[in-house]
N, C-alpha and C positions, 0 to 999 in steps of 0.2 A: 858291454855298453859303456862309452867312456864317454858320458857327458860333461864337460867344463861344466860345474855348479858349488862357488865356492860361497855357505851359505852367510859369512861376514863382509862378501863383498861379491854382491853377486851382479852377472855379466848374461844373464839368459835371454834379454832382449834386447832390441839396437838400440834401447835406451844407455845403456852399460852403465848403469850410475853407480854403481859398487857400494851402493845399498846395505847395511846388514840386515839382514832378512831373520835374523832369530831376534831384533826386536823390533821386525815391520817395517823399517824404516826405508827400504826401497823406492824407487817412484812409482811401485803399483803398493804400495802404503801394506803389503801383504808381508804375512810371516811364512817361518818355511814349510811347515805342514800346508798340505791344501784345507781351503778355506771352500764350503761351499753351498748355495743357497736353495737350490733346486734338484733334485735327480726324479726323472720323470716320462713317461710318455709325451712323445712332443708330435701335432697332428699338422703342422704347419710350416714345415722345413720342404726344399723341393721334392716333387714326386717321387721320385725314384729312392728317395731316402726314408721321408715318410710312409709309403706306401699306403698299405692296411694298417697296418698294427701300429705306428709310430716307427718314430728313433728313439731311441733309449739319452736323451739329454741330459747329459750333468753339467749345471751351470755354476765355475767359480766366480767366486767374487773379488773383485779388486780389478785395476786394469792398468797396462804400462802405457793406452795409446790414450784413453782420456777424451774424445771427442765429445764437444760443445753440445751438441744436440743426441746424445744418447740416452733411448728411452727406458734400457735396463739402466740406469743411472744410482737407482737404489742398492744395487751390488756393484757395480762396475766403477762409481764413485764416492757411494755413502758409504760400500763399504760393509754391506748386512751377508752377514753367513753364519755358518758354524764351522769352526776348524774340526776334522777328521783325520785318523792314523791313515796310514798307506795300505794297511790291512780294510779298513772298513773302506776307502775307496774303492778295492778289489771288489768285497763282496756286495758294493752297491754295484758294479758292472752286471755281475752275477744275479741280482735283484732285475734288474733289468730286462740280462735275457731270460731268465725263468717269468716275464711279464710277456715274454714275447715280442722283444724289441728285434728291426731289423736291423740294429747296430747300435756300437756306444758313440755317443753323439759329445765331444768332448766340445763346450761353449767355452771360449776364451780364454784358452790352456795356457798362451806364451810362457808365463811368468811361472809356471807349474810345469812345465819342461819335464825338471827332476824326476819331479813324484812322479807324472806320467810316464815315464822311462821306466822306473821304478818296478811301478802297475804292472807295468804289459813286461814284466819279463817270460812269464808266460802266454803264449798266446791266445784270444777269446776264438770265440768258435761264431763270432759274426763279425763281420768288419769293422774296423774302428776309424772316427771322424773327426778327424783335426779343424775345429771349430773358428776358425781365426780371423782381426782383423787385420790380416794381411803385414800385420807390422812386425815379421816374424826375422831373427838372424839364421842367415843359412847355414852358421856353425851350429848353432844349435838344432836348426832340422835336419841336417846330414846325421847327427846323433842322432836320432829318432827314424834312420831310415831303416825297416822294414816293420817295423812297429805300429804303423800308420797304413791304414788303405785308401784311405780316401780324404782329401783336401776339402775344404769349405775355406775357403780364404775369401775376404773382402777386397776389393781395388778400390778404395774410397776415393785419393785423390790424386790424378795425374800430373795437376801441379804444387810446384812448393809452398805454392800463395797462401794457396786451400789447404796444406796442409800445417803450413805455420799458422791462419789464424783458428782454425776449427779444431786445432788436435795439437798445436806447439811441438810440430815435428816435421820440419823444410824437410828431410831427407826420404818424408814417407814415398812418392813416388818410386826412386832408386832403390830401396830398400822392399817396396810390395813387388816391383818386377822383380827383382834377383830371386825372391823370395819363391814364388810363383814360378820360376824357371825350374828352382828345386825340387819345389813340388812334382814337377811335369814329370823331369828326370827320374822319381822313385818310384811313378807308379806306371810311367808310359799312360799310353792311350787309355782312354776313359772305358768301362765294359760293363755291361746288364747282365742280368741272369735271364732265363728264359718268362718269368714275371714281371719283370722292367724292372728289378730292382738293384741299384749300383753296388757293384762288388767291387769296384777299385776307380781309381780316377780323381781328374781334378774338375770340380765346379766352382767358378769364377763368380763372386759376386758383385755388384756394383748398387749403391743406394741411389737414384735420381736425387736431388736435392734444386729448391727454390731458385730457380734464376741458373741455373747451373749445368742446365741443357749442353752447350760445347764440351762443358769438363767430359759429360756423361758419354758424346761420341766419340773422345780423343781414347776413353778409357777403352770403348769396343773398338777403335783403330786401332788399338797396341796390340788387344786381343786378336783380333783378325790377322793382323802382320806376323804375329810371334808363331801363331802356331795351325800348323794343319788342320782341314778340317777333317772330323773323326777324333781329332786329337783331346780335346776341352770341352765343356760345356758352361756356358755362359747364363748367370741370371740376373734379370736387370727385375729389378724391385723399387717399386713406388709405395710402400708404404709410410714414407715418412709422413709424422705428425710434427709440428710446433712441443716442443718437450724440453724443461726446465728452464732456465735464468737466457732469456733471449736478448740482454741487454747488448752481450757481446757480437753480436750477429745479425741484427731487426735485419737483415735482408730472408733470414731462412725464418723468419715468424709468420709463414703465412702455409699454408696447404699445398701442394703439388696442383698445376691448374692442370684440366685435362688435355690441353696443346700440349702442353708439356710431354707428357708420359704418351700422348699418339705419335707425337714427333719423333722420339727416342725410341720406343716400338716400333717404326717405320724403318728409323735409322738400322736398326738391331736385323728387321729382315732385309734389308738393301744389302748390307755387308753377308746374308746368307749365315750367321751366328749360331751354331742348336744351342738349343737350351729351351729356357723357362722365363718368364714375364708375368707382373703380375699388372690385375688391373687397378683400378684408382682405388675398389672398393675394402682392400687389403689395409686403407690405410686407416685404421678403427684400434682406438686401446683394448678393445677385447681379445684383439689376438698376441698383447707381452703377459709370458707367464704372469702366474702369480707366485711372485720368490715369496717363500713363509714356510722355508725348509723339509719342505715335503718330498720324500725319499730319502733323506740326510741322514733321519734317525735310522734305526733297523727297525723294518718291520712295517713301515709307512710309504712305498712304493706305488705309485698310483699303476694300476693296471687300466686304468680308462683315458 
């Protein structure tokens, strides 16, 4: 495995800011061990992932894309974890499936590339879940190709408007398709086991956001255009809440109205999309973990 990851000047995301990451100083503000806030049973990730039992979710902390309204914010930009060896991230995998996870659910790896590479030199014996928001470099997932079963990538924003003011990153559009291209490429067509439960594939996510109805059907048109059907599985998600310092954005300070989320469901089956949808009622803080390092230490592994 020959990942580019040079830890005094690191290049792991399309941020490329050449960072030195052994003293954090990156744009995802992380050092080069992984850093992490959560390892856990996760019961609210799409069906075919969660299933019964969960996904076995490891959430790092720190983040290179940075978006305005993110409700993991307390890890993604406050920045709360505990750093771990590359040895103890293995055996929280392994914590994991001995809990019965039906896979390792990696939450917003980018920046942790390395380690992740690292990890899976040997392979697990249930699938593994590249957690991502979409803001990934294809030099660095083409390193990580066969290592990875299954994609979870975000498609936040199809234009650069949206993605220079909400995330300070005009290129995310160009950068989430290439990226999602890649994806497609390592794993082909999407496939279930005889339980529905995903053994390989990519699923597409997309968050509805405030006012932002057209964004949301341009993003299921690229979807529909790019790629076959059978090929993808799309999830269109209304959960957003109003979440941290909304000075920057009073247009997304309000709730998803319910036109909103029928319209874009309507849209999602007019274009014939499979996949997953949620309803308005998804959108409650009771369903973001609670980061407070639980499965971090050894021995503290939620089995529920």
């Amino acid at each position: 495995m020959n990942l580019d990851f040079d830890p005094v000047r690191c290049t792991l995301c399309p941020r490329q800011c050449g960072g030195d990451r052994t003293k954090g100083r990156g744009r995802c503000r992380m050092p080069e061990a992984p850093v992490l806030a959560r390892a856990a049973l996760h019961q609210w990730e799409e069906p075919p992932l969660s299933g019964t039992r969960g996904a076995g979710t490891v959430f790092f902390s720190g983040c290179s894309l940075g978006c305005v309204f993110c409700q993991n914010d307390s890890i993604s930009q406050k920045d709360f974890g505990k750093e771990v060896s590359l040895s103890r991230l293995r055996e929280i995998f392994f914590e994991l499936i001995d809990a019965r996870a039906h896979n390792i659910d990696l939450v917003n790896p980018t920046h942790y590339a390395h380690a992740v590479a690292q990890a899976l030199e040997e392979p697990l014996p249930v699938p593994v879940v590249w957690n991502s928001g979409g803001y990934d470099r294809v030099e660095t997932l083409t390193a990580l190709a066969g290592k990875i079963d299954i994609y979870l990538p975000d498609f936040k924003y199809p234009d650069r408007e949206g993605a220079e003011k909400y995330a300070g990153a005009a290129n995310y559009p160009e950068v989430a398709q290439a990226a999602i291209r890649e994806m497609v490429r390592q794993t082909g067509p999407y496939a279930l086991d005889e339980a529905g439960i995903l053994k390989k594939g990519v699923i597409i996510r997309h968050l509805l956001l405030p006012g932002r109805l057209a964004q949301a059907k341009a993003v299921m048109d690229w979807v529909a255009e790019t790629f076959p059907p059978g090929t993808v599985l799309f999830s269109l998600m209304s959960q957003y809440t109003p979440w941290g310092d909304m000075a920057r954005c009073p247009e997304l300070d309000r709730r998803l109205r319910k036109s909103e989320i029928r319209a874009a469901a309507a849209y999602m089956d007019n274009l014939g999309l499979e996949g997953f949808r949620q309803e308005a009622e998804a959108a409650q803080a009771r369903y973001i973990p609670a980061f407070d390092l639980t499965g971090v230490e050894k021995g503290n592994v939620s089995k529920k």
